[in-house]
PDB file of N, CA, C and O in Angstrom:
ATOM      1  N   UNK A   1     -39.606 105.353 132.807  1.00  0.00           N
ATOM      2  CA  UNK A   1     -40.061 104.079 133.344  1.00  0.00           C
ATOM      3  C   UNK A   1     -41.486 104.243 133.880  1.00  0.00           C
ATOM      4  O   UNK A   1     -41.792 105.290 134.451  1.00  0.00           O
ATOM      5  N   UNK A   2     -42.447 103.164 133.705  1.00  0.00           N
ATOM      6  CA  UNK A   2     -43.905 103.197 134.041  1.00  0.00           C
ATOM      7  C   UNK A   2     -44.194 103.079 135.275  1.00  0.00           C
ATOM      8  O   UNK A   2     -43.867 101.916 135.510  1.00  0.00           O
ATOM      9  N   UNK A   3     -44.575 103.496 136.181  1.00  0.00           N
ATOM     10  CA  UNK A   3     -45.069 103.627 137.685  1.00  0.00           C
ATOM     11  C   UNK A   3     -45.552 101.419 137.807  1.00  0.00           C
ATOM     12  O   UNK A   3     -45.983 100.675 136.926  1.00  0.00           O
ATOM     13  N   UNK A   4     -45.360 101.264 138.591  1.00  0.00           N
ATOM     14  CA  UNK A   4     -45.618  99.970 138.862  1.00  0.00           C
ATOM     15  C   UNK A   4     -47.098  99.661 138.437  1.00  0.00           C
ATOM     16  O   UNK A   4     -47.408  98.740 137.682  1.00  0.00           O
ATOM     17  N   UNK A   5     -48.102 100.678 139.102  1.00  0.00           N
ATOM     18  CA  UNK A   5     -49.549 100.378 139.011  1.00  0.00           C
ATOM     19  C   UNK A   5     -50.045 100.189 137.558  1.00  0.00           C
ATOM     20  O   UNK A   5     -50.849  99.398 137.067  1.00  0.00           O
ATOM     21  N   UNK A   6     -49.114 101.421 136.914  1.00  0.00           N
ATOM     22  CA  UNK A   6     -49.648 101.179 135.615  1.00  0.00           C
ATOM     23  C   UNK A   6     -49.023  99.578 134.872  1.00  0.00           C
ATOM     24  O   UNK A   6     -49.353  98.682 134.095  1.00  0.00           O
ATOM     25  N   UNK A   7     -48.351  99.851 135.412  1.00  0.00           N
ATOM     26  CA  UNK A   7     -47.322  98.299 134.539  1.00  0.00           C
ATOM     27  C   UNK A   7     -48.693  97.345 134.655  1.00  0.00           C
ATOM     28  O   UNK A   7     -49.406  96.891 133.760  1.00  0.00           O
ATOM     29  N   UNK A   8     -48.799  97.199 136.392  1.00  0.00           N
ATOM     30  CA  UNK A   8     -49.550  96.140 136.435  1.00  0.00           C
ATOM     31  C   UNK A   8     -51.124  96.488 135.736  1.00  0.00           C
ATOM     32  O   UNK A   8     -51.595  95.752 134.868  1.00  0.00           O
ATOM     33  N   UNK A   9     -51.604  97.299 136.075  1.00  0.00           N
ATOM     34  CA  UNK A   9     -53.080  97.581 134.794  1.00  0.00           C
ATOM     35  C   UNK A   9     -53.167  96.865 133.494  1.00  0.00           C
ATOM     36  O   UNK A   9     -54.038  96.208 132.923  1.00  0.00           O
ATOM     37  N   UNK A  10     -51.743  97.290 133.191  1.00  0.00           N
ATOM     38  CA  UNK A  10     -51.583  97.054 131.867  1.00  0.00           C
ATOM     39  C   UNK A  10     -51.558  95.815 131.229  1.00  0.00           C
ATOM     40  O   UNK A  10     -51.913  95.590 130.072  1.00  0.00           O
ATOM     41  N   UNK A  11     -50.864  94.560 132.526  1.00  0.00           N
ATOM     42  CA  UNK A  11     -50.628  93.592 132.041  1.00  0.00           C
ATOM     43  C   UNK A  11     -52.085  92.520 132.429  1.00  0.00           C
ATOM     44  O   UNK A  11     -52.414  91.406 132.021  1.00  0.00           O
ATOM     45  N   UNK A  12     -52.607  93.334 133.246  1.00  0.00           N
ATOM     46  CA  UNK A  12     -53.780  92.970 133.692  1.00  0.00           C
ATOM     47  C   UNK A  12     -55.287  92.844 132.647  1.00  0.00           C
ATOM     48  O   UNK A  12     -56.176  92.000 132.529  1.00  0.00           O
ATOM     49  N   UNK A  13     -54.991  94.140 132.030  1.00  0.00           N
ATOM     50  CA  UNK A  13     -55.833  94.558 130.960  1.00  0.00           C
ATOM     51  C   UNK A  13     -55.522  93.521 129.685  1.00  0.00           C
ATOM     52  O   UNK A  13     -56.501  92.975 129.177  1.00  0.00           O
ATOM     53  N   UNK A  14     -54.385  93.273 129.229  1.00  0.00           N
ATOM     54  CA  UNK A  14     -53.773  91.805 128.673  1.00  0.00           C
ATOM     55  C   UNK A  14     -53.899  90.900 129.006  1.00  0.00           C
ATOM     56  O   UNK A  14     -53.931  90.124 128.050  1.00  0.00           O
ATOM     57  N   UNK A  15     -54.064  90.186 130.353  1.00  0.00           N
ATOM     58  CA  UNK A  15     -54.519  89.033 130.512  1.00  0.00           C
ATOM     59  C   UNK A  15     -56.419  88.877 130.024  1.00  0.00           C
ATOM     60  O   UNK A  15     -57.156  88.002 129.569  1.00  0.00           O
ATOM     61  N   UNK A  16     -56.513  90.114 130.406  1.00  0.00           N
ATOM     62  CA  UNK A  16     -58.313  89.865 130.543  1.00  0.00           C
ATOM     63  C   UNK A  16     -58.467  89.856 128.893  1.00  0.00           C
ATOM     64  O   UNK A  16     -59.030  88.890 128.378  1.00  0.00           O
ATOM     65  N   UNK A  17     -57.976  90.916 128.079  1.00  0.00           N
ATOM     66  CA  UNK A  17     -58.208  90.881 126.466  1.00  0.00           C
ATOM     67  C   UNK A  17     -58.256  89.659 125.982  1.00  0.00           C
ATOM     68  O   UNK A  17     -59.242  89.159 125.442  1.00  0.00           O
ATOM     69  N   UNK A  18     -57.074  89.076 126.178  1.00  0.00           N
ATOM     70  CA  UNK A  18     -56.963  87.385 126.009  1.00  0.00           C
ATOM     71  C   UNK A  18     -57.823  86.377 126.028  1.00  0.00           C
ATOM     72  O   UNK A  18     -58.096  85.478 125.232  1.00  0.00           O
ATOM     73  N   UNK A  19     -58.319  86.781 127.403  1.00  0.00           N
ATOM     74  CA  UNK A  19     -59.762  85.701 127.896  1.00  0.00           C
ATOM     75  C   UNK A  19     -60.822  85.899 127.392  1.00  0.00           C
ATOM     76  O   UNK A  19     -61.734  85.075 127.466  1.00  0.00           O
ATOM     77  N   UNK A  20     -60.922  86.997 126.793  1.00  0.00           N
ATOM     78  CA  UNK A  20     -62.116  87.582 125.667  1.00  0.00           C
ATOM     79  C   UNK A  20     -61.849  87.213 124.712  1.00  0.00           C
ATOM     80  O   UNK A  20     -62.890  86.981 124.099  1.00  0.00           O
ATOM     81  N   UNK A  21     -60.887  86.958 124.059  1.00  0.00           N
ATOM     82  CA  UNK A  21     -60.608  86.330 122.409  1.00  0.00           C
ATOM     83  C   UNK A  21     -61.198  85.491 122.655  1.00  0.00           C
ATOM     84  O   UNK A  21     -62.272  85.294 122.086  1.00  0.00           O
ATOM     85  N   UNK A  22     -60.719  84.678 123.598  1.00  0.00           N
ATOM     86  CA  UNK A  22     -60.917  82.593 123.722  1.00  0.00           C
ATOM     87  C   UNK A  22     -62.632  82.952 124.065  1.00  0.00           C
ATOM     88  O   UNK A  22     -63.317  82.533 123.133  1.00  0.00           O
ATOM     89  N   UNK A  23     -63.100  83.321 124.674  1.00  0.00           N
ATOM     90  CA  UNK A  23     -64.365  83.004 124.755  1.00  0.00           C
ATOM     91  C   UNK A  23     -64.989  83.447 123.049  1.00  0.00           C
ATOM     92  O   UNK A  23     -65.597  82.761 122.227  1.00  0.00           O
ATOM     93  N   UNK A  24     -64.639  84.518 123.016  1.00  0.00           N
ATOM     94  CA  UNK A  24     -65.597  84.919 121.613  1.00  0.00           C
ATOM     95  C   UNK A  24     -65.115  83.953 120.469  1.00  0.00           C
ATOM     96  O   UNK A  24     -66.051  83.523 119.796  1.00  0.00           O
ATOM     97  N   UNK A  25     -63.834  83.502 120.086  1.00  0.00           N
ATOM     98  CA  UNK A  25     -63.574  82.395 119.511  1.00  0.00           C
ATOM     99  C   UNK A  25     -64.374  81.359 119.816  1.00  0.00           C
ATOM    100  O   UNK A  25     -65.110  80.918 118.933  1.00  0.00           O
ATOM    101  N   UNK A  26     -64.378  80.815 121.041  1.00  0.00           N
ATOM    102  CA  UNK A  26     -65.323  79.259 121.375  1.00  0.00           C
ATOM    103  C   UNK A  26     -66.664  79.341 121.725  1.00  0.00           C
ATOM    104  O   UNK A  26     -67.317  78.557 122.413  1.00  0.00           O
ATOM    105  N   UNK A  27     -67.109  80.677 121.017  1.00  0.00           N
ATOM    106  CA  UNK A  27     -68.458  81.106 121.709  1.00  0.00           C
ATOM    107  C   UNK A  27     -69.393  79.934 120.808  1.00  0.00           C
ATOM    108  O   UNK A  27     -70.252  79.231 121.342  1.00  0.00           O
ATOM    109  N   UNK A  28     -69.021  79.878 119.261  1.00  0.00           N
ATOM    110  CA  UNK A  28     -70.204  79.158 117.881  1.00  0.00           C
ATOM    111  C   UNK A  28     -69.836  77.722 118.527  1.00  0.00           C
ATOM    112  O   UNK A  28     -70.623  76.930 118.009  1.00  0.00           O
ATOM    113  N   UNK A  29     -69.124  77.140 119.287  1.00  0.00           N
ATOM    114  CA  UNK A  29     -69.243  75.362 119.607  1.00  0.00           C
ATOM    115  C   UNK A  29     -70.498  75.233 120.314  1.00  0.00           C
ATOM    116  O   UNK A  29     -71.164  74.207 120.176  1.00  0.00           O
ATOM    117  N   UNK A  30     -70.992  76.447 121.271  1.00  0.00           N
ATOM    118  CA  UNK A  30     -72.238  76.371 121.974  1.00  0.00           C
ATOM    119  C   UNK A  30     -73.673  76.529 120.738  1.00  0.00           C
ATOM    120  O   UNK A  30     -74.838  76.148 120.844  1.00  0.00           O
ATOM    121  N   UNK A  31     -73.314  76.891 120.171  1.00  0.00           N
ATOM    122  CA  UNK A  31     -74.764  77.359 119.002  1.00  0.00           C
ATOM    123  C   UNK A  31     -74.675  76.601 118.434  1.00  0.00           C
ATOM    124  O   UNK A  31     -75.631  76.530 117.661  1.00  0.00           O
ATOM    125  N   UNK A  32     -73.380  75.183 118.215  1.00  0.00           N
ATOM    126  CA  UNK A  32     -73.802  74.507 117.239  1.00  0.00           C
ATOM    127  C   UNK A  32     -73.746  73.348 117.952  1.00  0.00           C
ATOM    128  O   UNK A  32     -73.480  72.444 117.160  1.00  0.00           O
ATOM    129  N   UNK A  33     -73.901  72.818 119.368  1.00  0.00           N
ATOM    130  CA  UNK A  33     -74.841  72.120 120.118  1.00  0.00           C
ATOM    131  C   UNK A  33     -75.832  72.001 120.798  1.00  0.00           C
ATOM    132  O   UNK A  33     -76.121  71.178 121.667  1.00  0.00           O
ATOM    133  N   UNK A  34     -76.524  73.106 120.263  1.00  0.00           N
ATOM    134  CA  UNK A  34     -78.352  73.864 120.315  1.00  0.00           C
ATOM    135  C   UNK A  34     -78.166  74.287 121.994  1.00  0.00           C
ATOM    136  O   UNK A  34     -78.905  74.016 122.940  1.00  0.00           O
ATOM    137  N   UNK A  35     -77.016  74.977 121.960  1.00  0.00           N
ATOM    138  CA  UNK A  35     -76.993  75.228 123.749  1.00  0.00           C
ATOM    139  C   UNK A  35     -76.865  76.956 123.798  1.00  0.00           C
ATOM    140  O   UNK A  35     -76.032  77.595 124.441  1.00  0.00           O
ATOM    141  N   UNK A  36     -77.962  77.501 122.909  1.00  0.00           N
ATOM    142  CA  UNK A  36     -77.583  78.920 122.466  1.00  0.00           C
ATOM    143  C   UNK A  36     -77.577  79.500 123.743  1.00  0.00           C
ATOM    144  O   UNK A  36     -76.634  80.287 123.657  1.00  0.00           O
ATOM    145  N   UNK A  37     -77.971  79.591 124.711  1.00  0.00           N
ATOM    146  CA  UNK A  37     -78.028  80.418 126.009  1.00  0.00           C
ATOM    147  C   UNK A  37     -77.039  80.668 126.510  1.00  0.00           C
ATOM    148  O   UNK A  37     -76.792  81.817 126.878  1.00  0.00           O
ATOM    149  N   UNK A  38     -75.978  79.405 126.707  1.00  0.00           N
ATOM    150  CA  UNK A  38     -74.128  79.469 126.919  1.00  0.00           C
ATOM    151  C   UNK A  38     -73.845  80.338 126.041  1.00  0.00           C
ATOM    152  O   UNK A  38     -73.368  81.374 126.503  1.00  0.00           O
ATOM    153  N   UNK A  39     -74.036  80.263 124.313  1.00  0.00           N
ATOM    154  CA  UNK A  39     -73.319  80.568 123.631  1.00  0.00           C
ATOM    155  C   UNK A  39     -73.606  82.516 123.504  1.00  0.00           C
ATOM    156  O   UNK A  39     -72.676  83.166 123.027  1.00  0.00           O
ATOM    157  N   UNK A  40     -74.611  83.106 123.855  1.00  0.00           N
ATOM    158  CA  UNK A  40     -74.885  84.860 124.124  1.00  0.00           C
ATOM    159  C   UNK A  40     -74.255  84.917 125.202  1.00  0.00           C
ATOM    160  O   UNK A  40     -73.268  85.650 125.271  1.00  0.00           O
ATOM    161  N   UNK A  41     -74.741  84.034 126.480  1.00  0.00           N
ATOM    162  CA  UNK A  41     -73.967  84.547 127.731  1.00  0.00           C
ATOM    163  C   UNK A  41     -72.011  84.761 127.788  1.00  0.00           C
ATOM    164  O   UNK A  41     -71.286  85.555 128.387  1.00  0.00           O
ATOM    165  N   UNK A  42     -71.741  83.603 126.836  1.00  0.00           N
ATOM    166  CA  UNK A  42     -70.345  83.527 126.501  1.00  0.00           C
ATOM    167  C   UNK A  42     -69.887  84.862 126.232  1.00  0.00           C
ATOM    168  O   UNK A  42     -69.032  85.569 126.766  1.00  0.00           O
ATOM    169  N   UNK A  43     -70.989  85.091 124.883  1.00  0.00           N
ATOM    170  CA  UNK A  43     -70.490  86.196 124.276  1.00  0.00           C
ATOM    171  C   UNK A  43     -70.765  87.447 124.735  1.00  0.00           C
ATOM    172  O   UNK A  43     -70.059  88.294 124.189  1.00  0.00           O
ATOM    173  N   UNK A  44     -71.690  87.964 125.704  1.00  0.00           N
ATOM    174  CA  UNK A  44     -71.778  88.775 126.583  1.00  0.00           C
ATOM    175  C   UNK A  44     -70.411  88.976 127.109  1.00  0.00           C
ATOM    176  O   UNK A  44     -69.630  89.889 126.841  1.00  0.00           O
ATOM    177  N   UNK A  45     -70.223  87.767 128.063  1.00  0.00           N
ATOM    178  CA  UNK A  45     -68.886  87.802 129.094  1.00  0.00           C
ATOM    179  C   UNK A  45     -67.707  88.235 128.541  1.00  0.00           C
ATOM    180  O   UNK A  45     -66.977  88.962 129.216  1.00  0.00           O
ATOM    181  N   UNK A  46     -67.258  87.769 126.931  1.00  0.00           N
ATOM    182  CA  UNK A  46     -66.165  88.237 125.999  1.00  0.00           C
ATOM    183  C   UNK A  46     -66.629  89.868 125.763  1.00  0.00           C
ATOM    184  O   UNK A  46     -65.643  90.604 125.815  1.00  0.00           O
ATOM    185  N   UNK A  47     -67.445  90.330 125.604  1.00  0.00           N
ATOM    186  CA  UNK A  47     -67.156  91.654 125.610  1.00  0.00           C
ATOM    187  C   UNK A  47     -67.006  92.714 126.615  1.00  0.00           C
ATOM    188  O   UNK A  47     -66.218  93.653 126.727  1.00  0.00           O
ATOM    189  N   UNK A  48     -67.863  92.343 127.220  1.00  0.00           N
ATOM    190  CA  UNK A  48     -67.457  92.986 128.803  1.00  0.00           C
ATOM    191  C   UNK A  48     -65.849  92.645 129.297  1.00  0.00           C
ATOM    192  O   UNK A  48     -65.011  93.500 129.582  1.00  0.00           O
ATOM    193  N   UNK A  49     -65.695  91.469 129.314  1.00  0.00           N
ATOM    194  CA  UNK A  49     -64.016  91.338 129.762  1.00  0.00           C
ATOM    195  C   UNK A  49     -63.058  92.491 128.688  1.00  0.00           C
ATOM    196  O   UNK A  49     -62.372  93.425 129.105  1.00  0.00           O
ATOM    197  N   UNK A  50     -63.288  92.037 127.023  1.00  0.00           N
ATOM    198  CA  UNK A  50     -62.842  93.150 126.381  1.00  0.00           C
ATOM    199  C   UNK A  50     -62.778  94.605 126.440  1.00  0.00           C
ATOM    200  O   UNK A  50     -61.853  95.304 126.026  1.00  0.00           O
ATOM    201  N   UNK A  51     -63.936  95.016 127.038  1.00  0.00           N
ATOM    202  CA  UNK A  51     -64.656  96.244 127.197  1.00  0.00           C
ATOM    203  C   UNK A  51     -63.751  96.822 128.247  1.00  0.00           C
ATOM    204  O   UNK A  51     -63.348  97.981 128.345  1.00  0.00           O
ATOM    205  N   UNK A  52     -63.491  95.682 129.087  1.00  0.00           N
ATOM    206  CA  UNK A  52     -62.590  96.238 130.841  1.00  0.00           C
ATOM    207  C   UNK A  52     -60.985  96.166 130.148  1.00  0.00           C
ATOM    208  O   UNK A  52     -59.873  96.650 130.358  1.00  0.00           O
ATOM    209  N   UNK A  53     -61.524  95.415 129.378  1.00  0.00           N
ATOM    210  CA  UNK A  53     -59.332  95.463 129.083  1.00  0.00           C
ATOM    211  C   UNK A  53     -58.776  96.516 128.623  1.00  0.00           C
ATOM    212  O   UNK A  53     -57.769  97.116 129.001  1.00  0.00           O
ATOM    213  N   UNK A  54     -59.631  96.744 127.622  1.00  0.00           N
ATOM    214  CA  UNK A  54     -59.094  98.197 126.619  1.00  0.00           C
ATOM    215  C   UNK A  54     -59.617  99.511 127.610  1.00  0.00           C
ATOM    216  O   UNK A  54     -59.397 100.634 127.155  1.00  0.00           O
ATOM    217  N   UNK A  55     -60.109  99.435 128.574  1.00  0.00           N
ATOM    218  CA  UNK A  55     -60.074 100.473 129.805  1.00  0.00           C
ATOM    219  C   UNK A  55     -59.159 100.307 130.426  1.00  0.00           C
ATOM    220  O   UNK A  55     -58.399 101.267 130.550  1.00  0.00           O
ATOM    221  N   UNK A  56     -58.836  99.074 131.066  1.00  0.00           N
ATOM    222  CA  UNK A  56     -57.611  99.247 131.216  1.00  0.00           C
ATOM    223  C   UNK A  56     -56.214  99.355 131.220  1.00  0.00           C
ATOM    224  O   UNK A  56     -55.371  99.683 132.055  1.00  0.00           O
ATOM    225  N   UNK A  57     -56.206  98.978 130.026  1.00  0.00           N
ATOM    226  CA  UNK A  57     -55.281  99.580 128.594  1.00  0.00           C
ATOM    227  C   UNK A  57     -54.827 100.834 128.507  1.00  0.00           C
ATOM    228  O   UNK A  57     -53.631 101.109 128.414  1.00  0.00           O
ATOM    229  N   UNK A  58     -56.250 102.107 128.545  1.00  0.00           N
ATOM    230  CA  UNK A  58     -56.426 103.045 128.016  1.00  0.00           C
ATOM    231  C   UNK A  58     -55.395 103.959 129.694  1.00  0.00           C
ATOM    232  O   UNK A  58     -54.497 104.796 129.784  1.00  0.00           O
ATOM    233  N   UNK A  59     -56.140 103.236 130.590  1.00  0.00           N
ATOM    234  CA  UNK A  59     -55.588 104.034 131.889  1.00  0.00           C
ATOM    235  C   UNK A  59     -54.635 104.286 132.144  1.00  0.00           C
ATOM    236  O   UNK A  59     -54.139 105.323 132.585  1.00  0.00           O
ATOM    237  N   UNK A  60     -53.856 102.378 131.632  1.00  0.00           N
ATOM    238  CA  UNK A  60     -52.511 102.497 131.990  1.00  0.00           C
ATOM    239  C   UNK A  60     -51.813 103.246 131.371  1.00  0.00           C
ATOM    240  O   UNK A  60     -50.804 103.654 131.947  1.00  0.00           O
ATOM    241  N   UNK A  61     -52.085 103.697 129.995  1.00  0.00           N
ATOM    242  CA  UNK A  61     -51.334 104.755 129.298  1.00  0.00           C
ATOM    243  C   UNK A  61     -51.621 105.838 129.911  1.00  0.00           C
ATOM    244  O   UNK A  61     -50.720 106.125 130.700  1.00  0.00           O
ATOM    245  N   UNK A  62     -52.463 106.572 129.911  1.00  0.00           N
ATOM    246  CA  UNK A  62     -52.492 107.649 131.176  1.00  0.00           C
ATOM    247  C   UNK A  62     -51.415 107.804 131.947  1.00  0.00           C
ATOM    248  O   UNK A  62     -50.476 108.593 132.051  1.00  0.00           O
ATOM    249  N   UNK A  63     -51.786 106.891 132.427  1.00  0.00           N
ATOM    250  CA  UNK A  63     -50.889 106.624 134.164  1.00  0.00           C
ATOM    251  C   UNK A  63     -49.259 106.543 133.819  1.00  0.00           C
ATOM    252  O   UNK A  63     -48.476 106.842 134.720  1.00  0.00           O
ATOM    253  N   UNK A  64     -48.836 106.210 132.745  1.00  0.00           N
ATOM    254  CA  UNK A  64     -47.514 105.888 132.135  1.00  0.00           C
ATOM    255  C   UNK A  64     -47.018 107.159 131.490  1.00  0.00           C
ATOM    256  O   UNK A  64     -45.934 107.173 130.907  1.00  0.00           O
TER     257      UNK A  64
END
């Protein structure tokens, strides 16, 4: 059985992966209402959130 912390990392790291799809998915509605500045910053924010998920992904297996 997984230590609690990791459980929660884990599901944590899943919520955030998630929120990175949806942005990088809805990132092109901004580029294709000439609002490109939303649409990099979007996509900035989707990878960094991604970037933290699969870290903390990676931990919770560790930790498990």
């Amino acid at each position: 059985m997984t230590p609690p912390a990791a459980r929660r990392e884990r599901l944590v790291g899943m919520l955030l992966f998630g929120v990175a799809v949806v942005l990088l998915v809805s990132s092109p509605t901004w580029f294709a209402s000439d609002r490109v500045a939303v649409g990099i910053a979007q996509i900035v924010l989707g990878l960094v959130l991604g970037a933290v998920a699969v870290w903390l992904g990676r931990r919770a297996q560790r930790a498990g």
